[in-house]
TORKOL-4160 file (C-alpha; in steps of 0.2 Angstrom, whole numbers, padded with zeros to 4 digits, m for minus):
301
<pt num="1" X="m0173" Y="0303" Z="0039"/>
<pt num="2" X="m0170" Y="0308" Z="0058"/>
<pt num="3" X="m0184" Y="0303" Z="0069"/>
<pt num="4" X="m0175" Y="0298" Z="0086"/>
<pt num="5" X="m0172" Y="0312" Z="0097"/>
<pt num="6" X="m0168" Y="0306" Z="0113"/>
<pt num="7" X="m0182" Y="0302" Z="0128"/>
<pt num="8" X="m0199" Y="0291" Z="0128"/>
<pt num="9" X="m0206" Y="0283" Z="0116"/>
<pt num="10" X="m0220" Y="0292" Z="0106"/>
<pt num="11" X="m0236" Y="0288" Z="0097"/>
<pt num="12" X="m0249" Y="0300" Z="0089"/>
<pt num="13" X="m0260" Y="0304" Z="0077"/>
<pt num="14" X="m0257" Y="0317" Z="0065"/>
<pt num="15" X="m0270" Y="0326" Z="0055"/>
<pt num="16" X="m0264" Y="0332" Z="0038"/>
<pt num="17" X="m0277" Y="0345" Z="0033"/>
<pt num="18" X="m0278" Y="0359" Z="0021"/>
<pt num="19" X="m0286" Y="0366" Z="0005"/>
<pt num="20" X="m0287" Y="0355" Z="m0010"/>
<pt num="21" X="m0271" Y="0352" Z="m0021"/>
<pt num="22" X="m0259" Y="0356" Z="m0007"/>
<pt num="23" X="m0251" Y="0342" Z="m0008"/>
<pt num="24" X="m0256" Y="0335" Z="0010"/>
<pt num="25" X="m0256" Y="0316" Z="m0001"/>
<pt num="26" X="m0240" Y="0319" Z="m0007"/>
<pt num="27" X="m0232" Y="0324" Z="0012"/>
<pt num="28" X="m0240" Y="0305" Z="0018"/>
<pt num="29" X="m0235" Y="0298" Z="0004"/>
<pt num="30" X="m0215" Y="0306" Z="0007"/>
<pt num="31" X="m0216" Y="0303" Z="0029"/>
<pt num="32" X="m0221" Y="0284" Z="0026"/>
<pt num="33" X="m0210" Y="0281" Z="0014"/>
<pt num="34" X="m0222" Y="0274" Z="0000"/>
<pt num="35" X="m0234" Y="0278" Z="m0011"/>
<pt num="36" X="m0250" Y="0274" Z="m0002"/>
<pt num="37" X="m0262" Y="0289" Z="m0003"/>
<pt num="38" X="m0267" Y="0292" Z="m0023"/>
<pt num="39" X="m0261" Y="0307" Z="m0030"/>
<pt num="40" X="m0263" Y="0317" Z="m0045"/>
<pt num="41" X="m0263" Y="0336" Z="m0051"/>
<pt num="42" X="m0282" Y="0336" Z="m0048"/>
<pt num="43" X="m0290" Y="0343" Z="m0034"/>
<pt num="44" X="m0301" Y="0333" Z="m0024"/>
<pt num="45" X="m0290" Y="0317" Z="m0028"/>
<pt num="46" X="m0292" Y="0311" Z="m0010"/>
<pt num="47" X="m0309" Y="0305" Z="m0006"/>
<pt num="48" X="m0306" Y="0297" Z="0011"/>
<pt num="49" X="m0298" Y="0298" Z="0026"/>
<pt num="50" X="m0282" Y="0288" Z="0024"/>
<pt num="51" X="m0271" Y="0282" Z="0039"/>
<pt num="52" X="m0253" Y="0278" Z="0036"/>
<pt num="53" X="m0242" Y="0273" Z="0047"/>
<pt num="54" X="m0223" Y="0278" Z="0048"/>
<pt num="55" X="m0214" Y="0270" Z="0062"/>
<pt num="56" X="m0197" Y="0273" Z="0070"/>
<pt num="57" X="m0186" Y="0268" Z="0083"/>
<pt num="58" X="m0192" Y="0282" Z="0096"/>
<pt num="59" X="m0208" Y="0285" Z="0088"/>
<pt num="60" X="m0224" Y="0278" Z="0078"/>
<pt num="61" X="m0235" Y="0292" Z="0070"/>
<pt num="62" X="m0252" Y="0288" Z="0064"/>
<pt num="63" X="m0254" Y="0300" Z="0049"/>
<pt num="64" X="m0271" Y="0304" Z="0045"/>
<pt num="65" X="m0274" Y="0310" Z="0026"/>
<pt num="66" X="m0289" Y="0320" Z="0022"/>
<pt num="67" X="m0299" Y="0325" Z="0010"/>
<pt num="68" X="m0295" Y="0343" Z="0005"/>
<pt num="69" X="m0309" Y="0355" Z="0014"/>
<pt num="70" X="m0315" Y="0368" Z="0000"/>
<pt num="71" X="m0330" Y="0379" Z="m0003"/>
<pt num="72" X="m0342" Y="0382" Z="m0017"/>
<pt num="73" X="m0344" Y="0363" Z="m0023"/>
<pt num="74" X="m0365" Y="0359" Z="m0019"/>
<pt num="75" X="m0366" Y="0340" Z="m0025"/>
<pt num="76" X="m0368" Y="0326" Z="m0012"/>
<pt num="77" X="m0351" Y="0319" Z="m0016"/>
<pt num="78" X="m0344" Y="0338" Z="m0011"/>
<pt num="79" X="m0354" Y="0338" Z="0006"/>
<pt num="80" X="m0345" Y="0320" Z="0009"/>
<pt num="81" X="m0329" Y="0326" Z="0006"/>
<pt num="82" X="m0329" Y="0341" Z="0018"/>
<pt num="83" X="m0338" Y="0331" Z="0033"/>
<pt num="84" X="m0323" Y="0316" Z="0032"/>
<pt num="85" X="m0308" Y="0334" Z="0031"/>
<pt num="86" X="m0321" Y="0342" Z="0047"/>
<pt num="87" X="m0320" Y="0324" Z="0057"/>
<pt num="88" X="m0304" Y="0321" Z="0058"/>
<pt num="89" X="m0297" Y="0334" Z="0070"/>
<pt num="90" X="m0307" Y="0326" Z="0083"/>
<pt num="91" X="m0294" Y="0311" Z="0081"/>
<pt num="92" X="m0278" Y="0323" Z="0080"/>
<pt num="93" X="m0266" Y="0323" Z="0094"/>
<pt num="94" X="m0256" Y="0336" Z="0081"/>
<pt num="95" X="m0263" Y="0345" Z="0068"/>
<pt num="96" X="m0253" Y="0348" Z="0052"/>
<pt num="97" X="m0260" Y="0363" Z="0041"/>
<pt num="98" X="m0253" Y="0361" Z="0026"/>
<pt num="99" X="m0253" Y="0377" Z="0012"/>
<pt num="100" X="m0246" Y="0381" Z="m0003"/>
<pt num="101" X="m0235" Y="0394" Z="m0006"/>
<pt num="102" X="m0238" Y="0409" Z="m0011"/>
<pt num="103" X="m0255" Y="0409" Z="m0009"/>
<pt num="104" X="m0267" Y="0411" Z="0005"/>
<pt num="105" X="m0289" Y="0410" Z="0000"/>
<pt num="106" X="m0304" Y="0408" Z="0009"/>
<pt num="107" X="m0305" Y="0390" Z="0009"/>
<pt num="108" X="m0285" Y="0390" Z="0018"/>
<pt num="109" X="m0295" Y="0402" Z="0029"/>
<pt num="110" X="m0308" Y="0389" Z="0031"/>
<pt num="111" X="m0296" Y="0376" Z="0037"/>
<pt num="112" X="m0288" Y="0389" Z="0049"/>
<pt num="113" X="m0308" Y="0392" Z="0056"/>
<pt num="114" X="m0308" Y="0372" Z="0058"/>
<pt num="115" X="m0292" Y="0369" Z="0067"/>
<pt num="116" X="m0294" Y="0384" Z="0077"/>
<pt num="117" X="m0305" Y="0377" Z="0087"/>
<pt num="118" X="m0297" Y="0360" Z="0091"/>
<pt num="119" X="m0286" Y="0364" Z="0108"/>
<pt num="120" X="m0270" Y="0352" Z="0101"/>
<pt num="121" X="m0253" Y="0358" Z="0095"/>
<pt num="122" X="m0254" Y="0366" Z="0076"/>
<pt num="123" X="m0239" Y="0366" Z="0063"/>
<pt num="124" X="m0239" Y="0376" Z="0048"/>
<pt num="125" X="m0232" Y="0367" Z="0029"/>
<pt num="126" X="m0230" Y="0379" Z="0018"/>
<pt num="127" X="m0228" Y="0367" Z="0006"/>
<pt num="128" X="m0222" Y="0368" Z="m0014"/>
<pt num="129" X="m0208" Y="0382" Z="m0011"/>
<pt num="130" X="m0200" Y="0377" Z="m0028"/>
<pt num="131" X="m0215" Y="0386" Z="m0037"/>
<pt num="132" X="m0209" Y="0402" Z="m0028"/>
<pt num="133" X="m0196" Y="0411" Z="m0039"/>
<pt num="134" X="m0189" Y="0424" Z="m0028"/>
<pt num="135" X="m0188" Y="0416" Z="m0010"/>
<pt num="136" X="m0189" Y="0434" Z="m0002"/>
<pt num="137" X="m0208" Y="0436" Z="m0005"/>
<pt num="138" X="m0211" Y="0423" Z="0007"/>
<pt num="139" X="m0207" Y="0433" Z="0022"/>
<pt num="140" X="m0222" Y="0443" Z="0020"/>
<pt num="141" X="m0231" Y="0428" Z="0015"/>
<pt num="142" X="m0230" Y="0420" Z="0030"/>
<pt num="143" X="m0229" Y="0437" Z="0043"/>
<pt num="144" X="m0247" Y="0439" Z="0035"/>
<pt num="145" X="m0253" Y="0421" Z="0040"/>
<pt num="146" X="m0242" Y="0422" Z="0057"/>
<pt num="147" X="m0250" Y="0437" Z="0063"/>
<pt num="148" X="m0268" Y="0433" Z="0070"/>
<pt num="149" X="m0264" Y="0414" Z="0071"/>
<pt num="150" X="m0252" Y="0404" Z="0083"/>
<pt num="151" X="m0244" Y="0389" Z="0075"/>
<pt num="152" X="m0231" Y="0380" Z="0087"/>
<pt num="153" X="m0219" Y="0380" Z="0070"/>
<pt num="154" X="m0218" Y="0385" Z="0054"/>
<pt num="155" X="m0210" Y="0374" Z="0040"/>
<pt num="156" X="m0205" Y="0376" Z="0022"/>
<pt num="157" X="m0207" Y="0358" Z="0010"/>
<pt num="158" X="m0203" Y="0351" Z="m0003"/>
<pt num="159" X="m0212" Y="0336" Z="m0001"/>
<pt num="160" X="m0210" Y="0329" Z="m0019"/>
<pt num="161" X="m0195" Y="0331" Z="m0016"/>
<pt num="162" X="m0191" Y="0328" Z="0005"/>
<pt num="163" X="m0185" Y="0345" Z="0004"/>
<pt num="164" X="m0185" Y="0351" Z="0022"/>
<pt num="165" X="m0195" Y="0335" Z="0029"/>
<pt num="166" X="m0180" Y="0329" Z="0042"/>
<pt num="167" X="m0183" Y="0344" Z="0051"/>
<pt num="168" X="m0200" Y="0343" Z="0050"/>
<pt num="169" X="m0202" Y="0326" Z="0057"/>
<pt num="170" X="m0192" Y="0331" Z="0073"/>
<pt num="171" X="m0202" Y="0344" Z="0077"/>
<pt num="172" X="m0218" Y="0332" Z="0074"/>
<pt num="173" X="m0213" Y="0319" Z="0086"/>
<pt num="174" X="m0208" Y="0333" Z="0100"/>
<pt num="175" X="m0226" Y="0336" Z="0099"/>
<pt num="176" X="m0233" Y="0319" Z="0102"/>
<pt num="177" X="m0238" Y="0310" Z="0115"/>
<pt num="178" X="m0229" Y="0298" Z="0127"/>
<pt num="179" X="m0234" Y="0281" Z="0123"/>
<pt num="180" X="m0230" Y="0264" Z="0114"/>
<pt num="181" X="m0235" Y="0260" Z="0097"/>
<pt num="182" X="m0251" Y="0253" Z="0091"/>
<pt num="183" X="m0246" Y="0245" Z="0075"/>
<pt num="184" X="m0235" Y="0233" Z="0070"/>
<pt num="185" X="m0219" Y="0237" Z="0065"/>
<pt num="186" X="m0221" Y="0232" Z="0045"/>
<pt num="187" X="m0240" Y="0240" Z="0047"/>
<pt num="188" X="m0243" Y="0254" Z="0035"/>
<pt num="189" X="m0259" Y="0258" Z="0035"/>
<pt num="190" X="m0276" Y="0250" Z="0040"/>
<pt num="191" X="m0285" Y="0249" Z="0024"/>
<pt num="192" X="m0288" Y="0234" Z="0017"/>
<pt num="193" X="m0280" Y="0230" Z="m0001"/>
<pt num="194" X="m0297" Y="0227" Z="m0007"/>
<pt num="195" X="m0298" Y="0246" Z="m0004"/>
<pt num="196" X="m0280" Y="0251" Z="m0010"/>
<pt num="197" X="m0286" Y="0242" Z="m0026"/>
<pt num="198" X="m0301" Y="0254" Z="m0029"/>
<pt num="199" X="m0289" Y="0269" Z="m0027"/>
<pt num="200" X="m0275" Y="0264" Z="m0037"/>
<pt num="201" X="m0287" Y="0263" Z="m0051"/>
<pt num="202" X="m0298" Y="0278" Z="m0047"/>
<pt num="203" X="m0281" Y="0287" Z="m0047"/>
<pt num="204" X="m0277" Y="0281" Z="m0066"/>
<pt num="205" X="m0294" Y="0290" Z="m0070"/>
<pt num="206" X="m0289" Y="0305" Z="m0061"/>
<pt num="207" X="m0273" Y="0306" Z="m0071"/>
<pt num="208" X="m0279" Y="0301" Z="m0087"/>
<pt num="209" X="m0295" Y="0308" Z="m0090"/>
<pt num="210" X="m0298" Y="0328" Z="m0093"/>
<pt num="211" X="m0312" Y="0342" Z="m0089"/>
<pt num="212" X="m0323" Y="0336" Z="m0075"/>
<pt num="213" X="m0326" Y="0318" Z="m0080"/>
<pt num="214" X="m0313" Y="0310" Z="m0067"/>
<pt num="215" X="m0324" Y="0317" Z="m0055"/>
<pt num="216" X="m0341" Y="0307" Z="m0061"/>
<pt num="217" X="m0332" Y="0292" Z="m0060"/>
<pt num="218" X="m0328" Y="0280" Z="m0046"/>
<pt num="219" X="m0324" Y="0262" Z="m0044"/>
<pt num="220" X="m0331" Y="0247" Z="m0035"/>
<pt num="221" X="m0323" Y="0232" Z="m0033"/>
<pt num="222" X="m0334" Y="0216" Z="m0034"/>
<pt num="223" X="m0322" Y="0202" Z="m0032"/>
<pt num="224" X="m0305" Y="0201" Z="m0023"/>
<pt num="225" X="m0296" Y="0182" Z="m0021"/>
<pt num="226" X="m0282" Y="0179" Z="m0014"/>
<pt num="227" X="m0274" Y="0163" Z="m0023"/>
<pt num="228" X="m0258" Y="0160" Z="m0018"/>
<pt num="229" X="m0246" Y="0174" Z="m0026"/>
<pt num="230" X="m0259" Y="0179" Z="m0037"/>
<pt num="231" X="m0272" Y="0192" Z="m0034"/>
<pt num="232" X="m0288" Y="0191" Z="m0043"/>
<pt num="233" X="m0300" Y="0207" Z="m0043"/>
<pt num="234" X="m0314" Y="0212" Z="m0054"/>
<pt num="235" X="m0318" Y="0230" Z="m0052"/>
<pt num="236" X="m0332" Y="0240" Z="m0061"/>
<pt num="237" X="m0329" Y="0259" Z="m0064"/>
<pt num="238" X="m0344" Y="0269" Z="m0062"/>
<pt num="239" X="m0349" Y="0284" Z="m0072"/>
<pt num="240" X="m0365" Y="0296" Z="m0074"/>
<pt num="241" X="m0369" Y="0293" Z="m0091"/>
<pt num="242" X="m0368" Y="0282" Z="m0108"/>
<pt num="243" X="m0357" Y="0294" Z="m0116"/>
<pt num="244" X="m0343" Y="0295" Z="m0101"/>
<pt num="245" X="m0344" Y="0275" Z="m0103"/>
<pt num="246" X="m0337" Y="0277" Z="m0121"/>
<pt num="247" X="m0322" Y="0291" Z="m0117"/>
<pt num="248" X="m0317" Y="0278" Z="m0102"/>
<pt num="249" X="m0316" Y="0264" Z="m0115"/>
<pt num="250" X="m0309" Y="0273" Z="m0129"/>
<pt num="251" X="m0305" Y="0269" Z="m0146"/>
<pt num="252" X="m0306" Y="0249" Z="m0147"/>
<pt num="253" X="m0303" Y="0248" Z="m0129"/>
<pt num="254" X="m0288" Y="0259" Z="m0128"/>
<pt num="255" X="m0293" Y="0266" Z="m0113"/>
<pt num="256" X="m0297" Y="0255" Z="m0101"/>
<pt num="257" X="m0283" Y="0244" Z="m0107"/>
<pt num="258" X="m0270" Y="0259" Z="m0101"/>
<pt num="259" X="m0280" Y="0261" Z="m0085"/>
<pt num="260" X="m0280" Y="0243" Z="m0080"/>
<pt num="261" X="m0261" Y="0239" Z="m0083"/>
<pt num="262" X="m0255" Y="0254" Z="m0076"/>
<pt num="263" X="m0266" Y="0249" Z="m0060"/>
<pt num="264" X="m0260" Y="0231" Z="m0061"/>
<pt num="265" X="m0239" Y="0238" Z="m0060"/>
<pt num="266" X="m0246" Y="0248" Z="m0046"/>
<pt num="267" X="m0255" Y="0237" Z="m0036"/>
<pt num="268" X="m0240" Y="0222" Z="m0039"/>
<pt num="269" X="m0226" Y="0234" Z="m0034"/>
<pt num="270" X="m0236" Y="0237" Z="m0016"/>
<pt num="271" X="m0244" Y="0223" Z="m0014"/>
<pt num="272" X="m0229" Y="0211" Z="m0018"/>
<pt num="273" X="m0237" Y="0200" Z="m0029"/>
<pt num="274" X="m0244" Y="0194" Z="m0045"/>
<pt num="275" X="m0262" Y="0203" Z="m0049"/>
<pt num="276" X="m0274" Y="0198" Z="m0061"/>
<pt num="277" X="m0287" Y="0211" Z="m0065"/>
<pt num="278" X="m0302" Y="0214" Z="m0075"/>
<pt num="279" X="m0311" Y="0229" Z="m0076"/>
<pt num="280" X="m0330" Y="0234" Z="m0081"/>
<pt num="281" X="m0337" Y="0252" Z="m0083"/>
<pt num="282" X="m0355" Y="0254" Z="m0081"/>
<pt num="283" X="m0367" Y="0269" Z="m0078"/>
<pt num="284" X="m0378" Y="0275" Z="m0065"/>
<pt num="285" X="m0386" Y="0292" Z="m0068"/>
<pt num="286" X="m0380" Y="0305" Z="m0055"/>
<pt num="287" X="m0373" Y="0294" Z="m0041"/>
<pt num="288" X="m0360" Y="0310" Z="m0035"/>
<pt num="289" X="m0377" Y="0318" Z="m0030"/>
<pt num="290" X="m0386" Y="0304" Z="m0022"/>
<pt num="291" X="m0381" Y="0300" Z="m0004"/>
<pt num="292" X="m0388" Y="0282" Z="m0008"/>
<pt num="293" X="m0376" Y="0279" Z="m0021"/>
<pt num="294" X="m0363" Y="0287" Z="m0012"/>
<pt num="295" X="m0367" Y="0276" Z="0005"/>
<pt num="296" X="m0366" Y="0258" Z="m0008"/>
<pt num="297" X="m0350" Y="0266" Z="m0016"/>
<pt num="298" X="m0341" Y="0265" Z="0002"/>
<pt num="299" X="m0341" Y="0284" Z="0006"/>
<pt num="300" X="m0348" Y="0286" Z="0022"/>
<pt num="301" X="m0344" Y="0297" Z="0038"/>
């Protein structure tokens, strides 16, 4: 992937923002080149703000993922995700507005209403163009969003695929910044792996629970040791009531077995070592509607 143009050395930070389920994870996940920022076919998967880091020989871009801005949820836990999407422009040197194709709603409009007001270069993703059949209904597609709003370029991705992301990532770095680059070389994001853990099993629940339960549940980790080449955590998952305790668990167990071996390959294959985990789940009532709750269970901002 071609990120050298000729010139200065760059560094930015680049906002990823967009409705939820766009795909803004995914786009991270494919510019960094590893799977960092969880990602499922839910929306509201991410939670946080997310840096990841992809850095280059001419350039180091600080990619900020973002919770997707949306309308209509009224819980706490809704509120928290749409201020952390609303504060990070303020960090953005360039803004990426991420859509998916061929659709344009109210809370893409939303976005647009947000970015609008931030006075630093915009790029358009119309991400997910393999889910358009005929590649001719994207013209008026995007006339109709190009009309009444200035984007400095318009890009058509791929991202589960790097379709179209080269290009892409040209034009990005163009739009940076002079500067050198503030992280270390081998640095790809400034979460700690006590965090990375917490969201690598959150994203286990996301995938394998149905209906709204995923969205009742959250995880805590309550012990992380580093011994040697072996990492030993202990993490509860919480839910909002006794009988989402059981559907976690499943049959014998079944559940939370499946949800803590696929988080263990998970964290091994990032973290590059041997992990040990245990895994709890334990209730208390409503905590995606009580800012208390939400502040103890690390959402904040």
């Amino acid at each position: 992937m071609s990120a050298t143009p000729p010139g200065p050395h760059r560094f930015g930070r680049v906002a990823l923002l967009g409705r939820p389920n766009v795909g803004k994870s995914t786009l991270l996940n494919a510019l960094i080149g590893s799977d960092l920022s969880i990602v499922s076919p839910k929306p509201q998967t991410t939670r946080h703000r997310i840096l990841g880091i992809a850095t280059h020989a001419q350039a180091q871009i600080a990619l900020l993922d973002t919770p997707g801005l949306h309308l209509g949820g009224k819980r706490a836990m809704n509120r928290q995700l749409n201020r952390v999407a609303r504060q990070v422009p303020d960090e953005a040197d360039v803004i990426v507005h991420v859509v998916a194709a061929p659709r344009w709603t109210d809370e893409d409009q939303q976005v647009w209403d947000l970015i609008s007001r931030h006075d630093v270069p915009r790029l358009l993703v119309i991400n997910k163009i393999d889910l358009v059949k005929d590649k001719a209904d994207l013209l008026p597609y995007v006339a109709s969003i190009s009309e009444s709003r200035e984007y400095q370029g318009i890009h058509y991705l791929r991202a589960t695929h790097a379709k179209g992301l080269p290009h892409f990532l040209d034009e990005l770095v163009k739009l940076l910044p002079e500067g050198e680059a503030e992280y270390d070389a081998d640095e790809l994001t400034d979460r700690s792996e006590r965090f990375i853990a917490a969201e690598m099993i959150r994203e286990q629940l996301m995938l394998r629970l149905s209906e709204e339960l995923p969205y009742a549940t959250s995880v805590e980790i309550e012990h992380f040791e580093q011994v040697g080449n072996l990492s030993r955590i202990a993490a509860a998952i919480w839910v909002e009531r006794e009988g989402q305790k059981a559907i976690v668990i499943g049959s014998g167990g079944s559940g939370l077995k499946a949800i803590g071996s696929n988080s263990r390959r998970r964290m091994e294959k990032l973290f590059g070592n041997k992990v040990f985990l245990e895994l709890w789940v334990k209730v208390r009532e409503n905590w995606s509607d009580d800012e208390a709750s939400l502040k103890q269970l690390g959402y904040s901002g």
